[in-house]
Residue, then its C-alpha position, 0 to 999 in steps of 0.5 A: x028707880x033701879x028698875x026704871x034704869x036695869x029694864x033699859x039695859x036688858x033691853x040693849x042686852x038682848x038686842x046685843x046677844x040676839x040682833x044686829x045694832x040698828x048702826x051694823x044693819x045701815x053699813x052693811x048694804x053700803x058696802x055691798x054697793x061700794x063693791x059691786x061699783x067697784x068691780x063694775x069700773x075695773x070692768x069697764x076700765x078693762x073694757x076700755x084697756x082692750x078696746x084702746x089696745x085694739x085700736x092702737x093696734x089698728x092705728x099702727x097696722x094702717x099707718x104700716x100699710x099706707x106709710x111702711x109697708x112694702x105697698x107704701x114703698x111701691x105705691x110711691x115709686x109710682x106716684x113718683x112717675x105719675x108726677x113725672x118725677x124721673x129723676x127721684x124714681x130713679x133714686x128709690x133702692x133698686x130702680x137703677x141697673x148696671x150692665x152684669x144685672x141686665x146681661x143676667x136677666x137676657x137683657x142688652x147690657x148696653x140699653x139707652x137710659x134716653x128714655x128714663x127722663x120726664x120727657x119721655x114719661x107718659x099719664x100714669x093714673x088710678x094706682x092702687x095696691x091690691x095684693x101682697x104676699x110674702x114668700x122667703x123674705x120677698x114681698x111680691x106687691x100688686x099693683x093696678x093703675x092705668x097708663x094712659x087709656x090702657x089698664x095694667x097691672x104689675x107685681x113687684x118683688x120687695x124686700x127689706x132693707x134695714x130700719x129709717x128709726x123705728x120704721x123698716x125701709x125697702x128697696x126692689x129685689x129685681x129692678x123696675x126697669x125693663x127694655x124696648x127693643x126697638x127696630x125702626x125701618x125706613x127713619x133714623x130719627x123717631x120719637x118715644x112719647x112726643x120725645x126724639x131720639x136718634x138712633x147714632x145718639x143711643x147706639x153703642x156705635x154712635x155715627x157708625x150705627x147700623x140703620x137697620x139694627x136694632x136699638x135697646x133702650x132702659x124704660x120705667x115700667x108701668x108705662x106706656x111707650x108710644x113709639x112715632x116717625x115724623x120727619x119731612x121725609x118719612x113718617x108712620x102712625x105710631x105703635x103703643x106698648x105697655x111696659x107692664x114686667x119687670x126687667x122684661x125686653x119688650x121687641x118693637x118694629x117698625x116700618x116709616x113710609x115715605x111722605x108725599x112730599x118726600x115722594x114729591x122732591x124724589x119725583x123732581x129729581x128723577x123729572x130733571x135727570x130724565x130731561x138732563x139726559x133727553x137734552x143730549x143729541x147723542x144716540x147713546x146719553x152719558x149716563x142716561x138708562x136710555x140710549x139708541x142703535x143704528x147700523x148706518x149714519x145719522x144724517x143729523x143730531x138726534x132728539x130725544x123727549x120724554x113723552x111721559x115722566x115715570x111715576x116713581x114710587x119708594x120702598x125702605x131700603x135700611x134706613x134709607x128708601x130706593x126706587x124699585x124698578x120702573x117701567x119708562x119710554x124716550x122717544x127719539x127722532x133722527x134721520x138715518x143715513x144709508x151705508x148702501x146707497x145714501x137714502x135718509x130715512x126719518x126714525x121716530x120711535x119710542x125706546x122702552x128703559x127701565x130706571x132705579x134708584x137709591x136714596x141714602x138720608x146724610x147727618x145733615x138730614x138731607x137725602x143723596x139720590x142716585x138714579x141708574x138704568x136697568x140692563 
């Protein structure tokens, strides 16, 4: 019996001193396992870290390019005028100048703001930032859009101007604004972008303002400016400009031509002062550019007729127009008596003059037309 129970624990004994127990040899390829799977989901939780910083990254850098960067700040401000919006354009840190900020740029320091309205904006579309750099604390932004039916492309200077919470704020380093000078010949009243103006309401002389000086006048820029007469006595097909640089003078002259009814009333004038003058029966009309000489006595009163009325035509003359020289004929008829002998001799005869003009535009937008002879 003793030998049935030692045989047993010699047996344990020699798997104790030479052999794993079958309990070591099951937990030890388990915990192996639980380690590999333990490194694998550090790994992937480290993975997964990256990839969130990453994305972080890239959420923060595209809500700072499309809603806090300089390109936001501008990409708004044109919007702004796209909408029409004038009024909260105006309002963006660095759109608004005074007259020291435009004399050091070489602009008029008396430019209009007339045309910084709704009224006066044209289509601004397709806007969209396509560079920008840095240089000694400016961002220089580029923009490109269209304005109208004309494609541009304008560079802003940007700089930072504190923080709104966490996110920085910016204003213009130079001003958006630029300058029309604009000259219009022949028309004291136009119209820029469908919107009239008047040159004694934007001129720093208001009433004494010089017709044929020049007008400047404060525009967003981008823009498209088209500058037009229409008045019942001048009129002119327009020009267009594209407003493209900051704080930029931008020249424009323009020449109105007179309108065929305009020509048609100066022609109805000239018509019934000839005929006023021709209803004279005197050799020498009153104020008439016409007139005739006889060495002897006229045996009766003359007539005078115009055979036919002068075509006038007009030409600018500052803001309002004159007619140049023209070429006419009256034709008297009157006996002549002789100093000699008594004789009557009948005289028919056309006598060649030349008349001119000036007409002169009044506030009240009626025309003063003043008509003369040329000796």
């Amino acid at each position: 019996m003793q030998q049935g129970v030692t045989e047993p624990m010699r047996s344990r004994a020699r798997r104790g001193d030479g052999a794993p127990s079958p309990r070591a040899d099951a937990a030890t390829p388990g915990s192996r396992s639980a380690g590999r799977r333990l490194r694998r989901d550090l790994s992937l939780l480290a993975v997964a870290g990256v990839l969130l910083l990453a994305a972080l990254a890239a959420t923060s850098s595209v809500l700072y390019t499309q809603f806090y960067g300089p390109s936001a700040f501008v990409t708004r401000y044109l919007t702004m005028l796209s909408e029409g919006r004038a009024a909260d354009a105006l309002t963006v840190p660095g759109v608004v100048v005074d007259s020291a900020e435009l004399e050091a740029a070489g602009l008029p320091a008396t430019a209009s703001e007339a045309l910084l309205r709704r009224a006066a904006l044209a289509e601004l579309t397709d806007v969209r930032a396509v560079a920008e750099e840095t240089r000694d604390g400016v961002t220089l932004v580029t923009v490109e859009y269209s304005a109208g039916p004309y494609p541009g492309k304008t560079t802003f200077a940007v700089e930072r101007d504190g923080w709104i919470g966490v996110a920085p704020s910016w204003r213009f380093a130079e001003s958006p604004l630029a300058v029309i000078d604009l000259t219009v010949h022949g028309a004291m009243q136009f119209t820029v972008n469908g919107f009239e103006v008047d040159k004694r309401q934007v001129s720093p002389e208001g009433a004494e303002a010089d017709p044929t000086a020049s007008v400047p006048l404060l525009v967003f820029s981008p823009g498209v400016y088209s500058v037009s007469v229409d008045t019942a006595m001048s009129a002119t097909p327009g020009v267009a400009v594209l407003s493209d640089s900051p704080a930029t003078g931008i020249p424009i002259e323009l020449q109105a031509q007179p309108t065929e009814e305009f020509i048609g009333v100066v022609q109805e004038q000239v018509d019934q002062f000839l005929a006023d003058c021709a209803a004279q029966q005197v050799l020498q009309p009153a104020g008439c550019p016409f007139g005739f000489t006889v060495r002897n006595r006229i045996n009766e009163l003359p007539e005078w007729s115009i055979p036919q009325p002068p075509q006038v035509t007009l030409e600018p003359n500052g803001a309002g127009w004159k007619i140049p020289v023209t070429d006419a004929v009256a034709h008297i008829d009157v006996e002549v008596r002789s100093l000699f002998d008594g004789s009557v001799t009948p005289v028919s005869e056309d006598v060649p003059f030349q008349l001119t003009g000036e007409i002169s535009v009044l506030p009240d937008g009626t025309a003063s037309i003043v008509l003369s002879g040329v000796e």
